[in-house]
N, C-alpha and C positions, 0 to 999 in steps of 0.2 A: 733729612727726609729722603727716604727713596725714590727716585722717579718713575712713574707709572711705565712698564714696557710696552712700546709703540710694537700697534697690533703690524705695522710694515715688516716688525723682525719678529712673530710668532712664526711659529713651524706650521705648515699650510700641506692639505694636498690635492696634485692636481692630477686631477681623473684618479689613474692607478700607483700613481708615482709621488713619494712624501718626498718635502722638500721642508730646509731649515727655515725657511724664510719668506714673504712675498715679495720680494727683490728678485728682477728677472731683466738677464742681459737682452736688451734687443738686438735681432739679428743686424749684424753693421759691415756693409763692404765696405774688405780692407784694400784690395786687390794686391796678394802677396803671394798669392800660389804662384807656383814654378811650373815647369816644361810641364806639359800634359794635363795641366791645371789640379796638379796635383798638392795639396798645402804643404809648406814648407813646415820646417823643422820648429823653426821658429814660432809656431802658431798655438804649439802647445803648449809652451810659454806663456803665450798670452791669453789662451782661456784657463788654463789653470793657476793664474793669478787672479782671474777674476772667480774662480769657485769657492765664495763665500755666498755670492750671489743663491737665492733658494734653486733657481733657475739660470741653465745658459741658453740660448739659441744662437745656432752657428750664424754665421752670415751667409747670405742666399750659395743655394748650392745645386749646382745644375745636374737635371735629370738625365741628359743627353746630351750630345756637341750639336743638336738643333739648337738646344733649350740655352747656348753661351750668347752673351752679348755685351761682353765687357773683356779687356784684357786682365791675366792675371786672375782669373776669380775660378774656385774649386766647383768640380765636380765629386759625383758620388757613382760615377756608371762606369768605372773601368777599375779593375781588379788595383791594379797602381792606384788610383784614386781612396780605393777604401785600406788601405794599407797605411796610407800617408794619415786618414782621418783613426786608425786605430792607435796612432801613437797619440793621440789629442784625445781622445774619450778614455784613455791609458792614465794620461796624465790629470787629466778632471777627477776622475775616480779617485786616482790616487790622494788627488788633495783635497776628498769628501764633499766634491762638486755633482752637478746632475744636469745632463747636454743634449738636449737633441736637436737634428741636424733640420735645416730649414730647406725644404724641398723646392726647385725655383726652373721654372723656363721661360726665356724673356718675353716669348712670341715675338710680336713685332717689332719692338725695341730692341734688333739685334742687324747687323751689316751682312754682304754676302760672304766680305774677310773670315765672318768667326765660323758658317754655316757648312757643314758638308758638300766637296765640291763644287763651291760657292754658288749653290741656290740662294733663291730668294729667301728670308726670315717668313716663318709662317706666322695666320689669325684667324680670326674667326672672319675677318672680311677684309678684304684688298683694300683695308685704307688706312694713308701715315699716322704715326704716330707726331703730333707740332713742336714736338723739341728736340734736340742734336743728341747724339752716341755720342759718349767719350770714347776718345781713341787715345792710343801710344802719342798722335799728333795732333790734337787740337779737337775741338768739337765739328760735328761732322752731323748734318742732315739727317734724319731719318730716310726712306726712300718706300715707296709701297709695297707693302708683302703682298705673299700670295695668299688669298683665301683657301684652305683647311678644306678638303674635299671631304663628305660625311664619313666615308669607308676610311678616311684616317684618324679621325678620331680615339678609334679604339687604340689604335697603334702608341697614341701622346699616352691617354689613359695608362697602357701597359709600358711606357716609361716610369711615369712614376711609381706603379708596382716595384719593378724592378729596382728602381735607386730606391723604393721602400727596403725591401728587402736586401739590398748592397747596405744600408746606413746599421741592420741589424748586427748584419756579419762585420759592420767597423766600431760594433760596442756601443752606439747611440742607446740611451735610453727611453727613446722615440722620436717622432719628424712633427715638422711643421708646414704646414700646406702651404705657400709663399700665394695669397688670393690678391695680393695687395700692388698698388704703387707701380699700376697700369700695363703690368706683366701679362701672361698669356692668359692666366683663369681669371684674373679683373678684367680684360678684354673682353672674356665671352661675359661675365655677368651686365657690363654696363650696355645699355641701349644705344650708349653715343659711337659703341665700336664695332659691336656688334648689329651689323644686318641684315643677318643669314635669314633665310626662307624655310631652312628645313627643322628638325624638331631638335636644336640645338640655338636656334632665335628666336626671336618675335616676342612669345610672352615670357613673363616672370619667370615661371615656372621651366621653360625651354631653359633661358639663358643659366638658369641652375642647376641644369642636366651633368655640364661639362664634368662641374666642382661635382655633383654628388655621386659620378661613377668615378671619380680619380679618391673620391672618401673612402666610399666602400674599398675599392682598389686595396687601396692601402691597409685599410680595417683588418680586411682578410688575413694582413699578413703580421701587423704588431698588435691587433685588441684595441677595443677603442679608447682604452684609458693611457693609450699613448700616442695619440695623435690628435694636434690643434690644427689650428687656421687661422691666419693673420689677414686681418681687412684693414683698408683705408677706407672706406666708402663716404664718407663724410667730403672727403679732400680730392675736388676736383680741378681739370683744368681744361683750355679749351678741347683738344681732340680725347678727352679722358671725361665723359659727362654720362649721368643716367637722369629722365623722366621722373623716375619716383622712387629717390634710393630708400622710404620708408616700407615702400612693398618689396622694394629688392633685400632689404635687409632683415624681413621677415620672413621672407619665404628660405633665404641663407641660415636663419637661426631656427629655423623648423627643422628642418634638414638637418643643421650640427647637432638638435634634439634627438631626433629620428635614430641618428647614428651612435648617441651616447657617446660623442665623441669627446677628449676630454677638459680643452679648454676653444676658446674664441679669443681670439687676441685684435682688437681694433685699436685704430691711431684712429686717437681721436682726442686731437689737443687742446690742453687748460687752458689757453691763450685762445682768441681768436683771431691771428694770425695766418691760419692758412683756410681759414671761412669764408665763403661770398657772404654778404650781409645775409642774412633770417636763414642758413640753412639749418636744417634741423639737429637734433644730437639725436645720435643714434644709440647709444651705450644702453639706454630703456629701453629700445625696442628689442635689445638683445635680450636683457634682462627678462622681461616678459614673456618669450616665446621657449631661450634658452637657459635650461637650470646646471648645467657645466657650469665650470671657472672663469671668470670674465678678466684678462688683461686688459689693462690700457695703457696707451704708453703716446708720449708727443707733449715735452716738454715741463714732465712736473719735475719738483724738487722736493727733499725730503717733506717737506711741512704739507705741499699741496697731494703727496702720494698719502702720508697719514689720514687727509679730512675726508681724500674719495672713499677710502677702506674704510672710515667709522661710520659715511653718511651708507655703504651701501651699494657704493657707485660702481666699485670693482671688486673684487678678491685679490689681485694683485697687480704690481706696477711693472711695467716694463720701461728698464734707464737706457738710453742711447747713448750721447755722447760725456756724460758725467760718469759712466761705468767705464766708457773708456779712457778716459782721462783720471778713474780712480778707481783703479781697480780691487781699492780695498774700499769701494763704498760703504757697504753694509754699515761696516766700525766706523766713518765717517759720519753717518746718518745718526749713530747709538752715540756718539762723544759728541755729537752738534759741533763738528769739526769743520774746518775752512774744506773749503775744494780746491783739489788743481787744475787752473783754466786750460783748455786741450790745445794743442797742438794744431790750428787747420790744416795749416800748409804743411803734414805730413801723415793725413788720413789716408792718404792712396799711395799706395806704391813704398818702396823703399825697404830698409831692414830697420834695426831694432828701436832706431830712433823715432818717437812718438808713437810708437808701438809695445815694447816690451820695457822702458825703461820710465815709467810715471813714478815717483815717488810713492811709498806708503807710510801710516802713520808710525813714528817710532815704538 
């Protein structure tokens, strides 16, 4: 008897852009780029093994050498930078994949080592971030940024214009608005980081200001059927907190409405794991307010990505570390095939090894 095809591997589309699949690589630092934070050679390699996936998303990709806070990790803002990312959306293409690039500035979670001139890391308010940078040498404090004077605002905004428009001229099939995982646009959204006074804080509606001129920004430049937005908002922690992430995350999902923009992508895990007891799930609130494409992604496996796409729960799944450790998932998921367990200890840094050499099925 033939088996029923799991609606996870039907052809799906999201916004303006069809895709074979609802299978979507989440974006994952590797830290592999070279000098200039340009992506090495190698990297096309490895998303183009993974373009079976319906969806790729880059891993976080900085809009500026403000926006760095990590060694090794790619930019999209200097002419070298989109050169390195045309040979990877080259190679996706090539092997009937579909990529775009995830737009990223760390804010405050960044040293004055990575910053221009070694300034302070900027935010929406002068206050640390409670857990350490990685560094080349060890984990290393955060230290207080400087609070975002209003008149620069517009300036961040018209960065990610720009690496919008740099990610077009490197063959991206569109971006993904990095809002997530207590970076600079989860900064300004959340109440516990945001303190500002002027009309960029205080309410709901303020703190949404940031994210809905860096939308349009972008809109302007790719159409709104190619550009997402990836939230944690669920997944807090102490200096990373909001008051009422159900109004925050309504007033977000108006807004990704408003814009037509073409998917929402939240972590928001099957497990409860990274939950304080009774916080809320927010993937309904999203549902309700926004009629785009709903990723989610945080820990499912084939069986648990099937039952959210038949209850409703999503349109499609975003894999983390089972896409990288199998790069031929999709056929893994469709043969009800073993997995290969990943590699920790060589997620960051390094060449081919636990990067471009994962076994696939024969």
């Amino acid at each position: 008897m033939t088996q029923p095809t799991l609606k996870l591997l039907t052809p799906f589309t999201i916004g303006d852009v069809p895709v074979a699949n609802r299978i979507v690589l989440a974006p994952m630092t590797r830290s592999r780029a070279g000098e200039g934070n340009v992506v090495a050679p190698l990297t096309a390699t490895y998303y183009a093994q993974r373009a079976s996936g319906g969806l790729l998303i880059t891993e976080g990709t900085q809009v500026s050498q403000e926006g760095v806070g990590y060694p090794a990790t790619p930019g999209v803002h200097t002419d070298a930078q989109v050169a390195g990312w045309r040979v990877v959306t080259d190679a996706v293409h090539a092997a009937g994949g579909k990529i775009f690039a995830q737009l990223w500035h760390v804010g405050r979670m960044s040293l004055p080592a990575f910053q221009p001139n070694g300034g302070l890391p900027v935010a929406p308010s002068a206050l640390a971030d409670q857990s350490n940078a990685f560094t080349a040498t060890g984990p290393v404090p955060y230290g207080v940024p400087r609070a975002l004077e209003t008149a620069e605002i517009a300036r961040i905004v018209a960065d990610f214009g720009h690496a919008a428009r740099n990610a077009k001229a490197a063959g991206f099939d569109g971006v993904e608005l990095h809002g997530a995982n207590g970076y600079l646009i989860d900064q300004f959204l959340r109440d516990g980081s945001n303190q500002r006074t002027d009309q960029y804080g205080g309410s709901v509606a303020n703190r949404v200001r940031f994210l809905g001129e860096i939308i349009d920004a972008v809109v302007a430049i790719w159409g709104p059927g190619h550009v997402g937005i990836r939230l944690s908002l669920p997944v807090s922690r102490p200096s990373l907190t909001d008051s009422d992430p159900v109004a925050l995350v309504t007033a977000i999902a108006q807004r990704a409405e408003q814009a037509h923009i073409a998917y929402v992508h939240m972590i928001q895990p099957v497990a409860g794991v990274m939950f304080a007891a009774g916080q809320p799930q927010l993937a309904p609130v999203i549902r309700k307010h926004y009629h785009g494409a709903l990723i989610l992604n945080g820990g499912y496996a084939g069986d648990t990505a099937e039952a959210a796409l038949q209850a409703g729960t999503a349109d499609a799944i975003a894999f983390g570390v089972p896409f990288l450790a199998n790069p031929d998932l999709p056929a893994r998921i469709a043969a009800g095939a073993a997995l290969n367990p990943p590699q920790y200890d060589k997620l960051y840094g390094g060449g081919a090894e636990g990067y471009t050499d994962y076994p696939t099925l024969p």
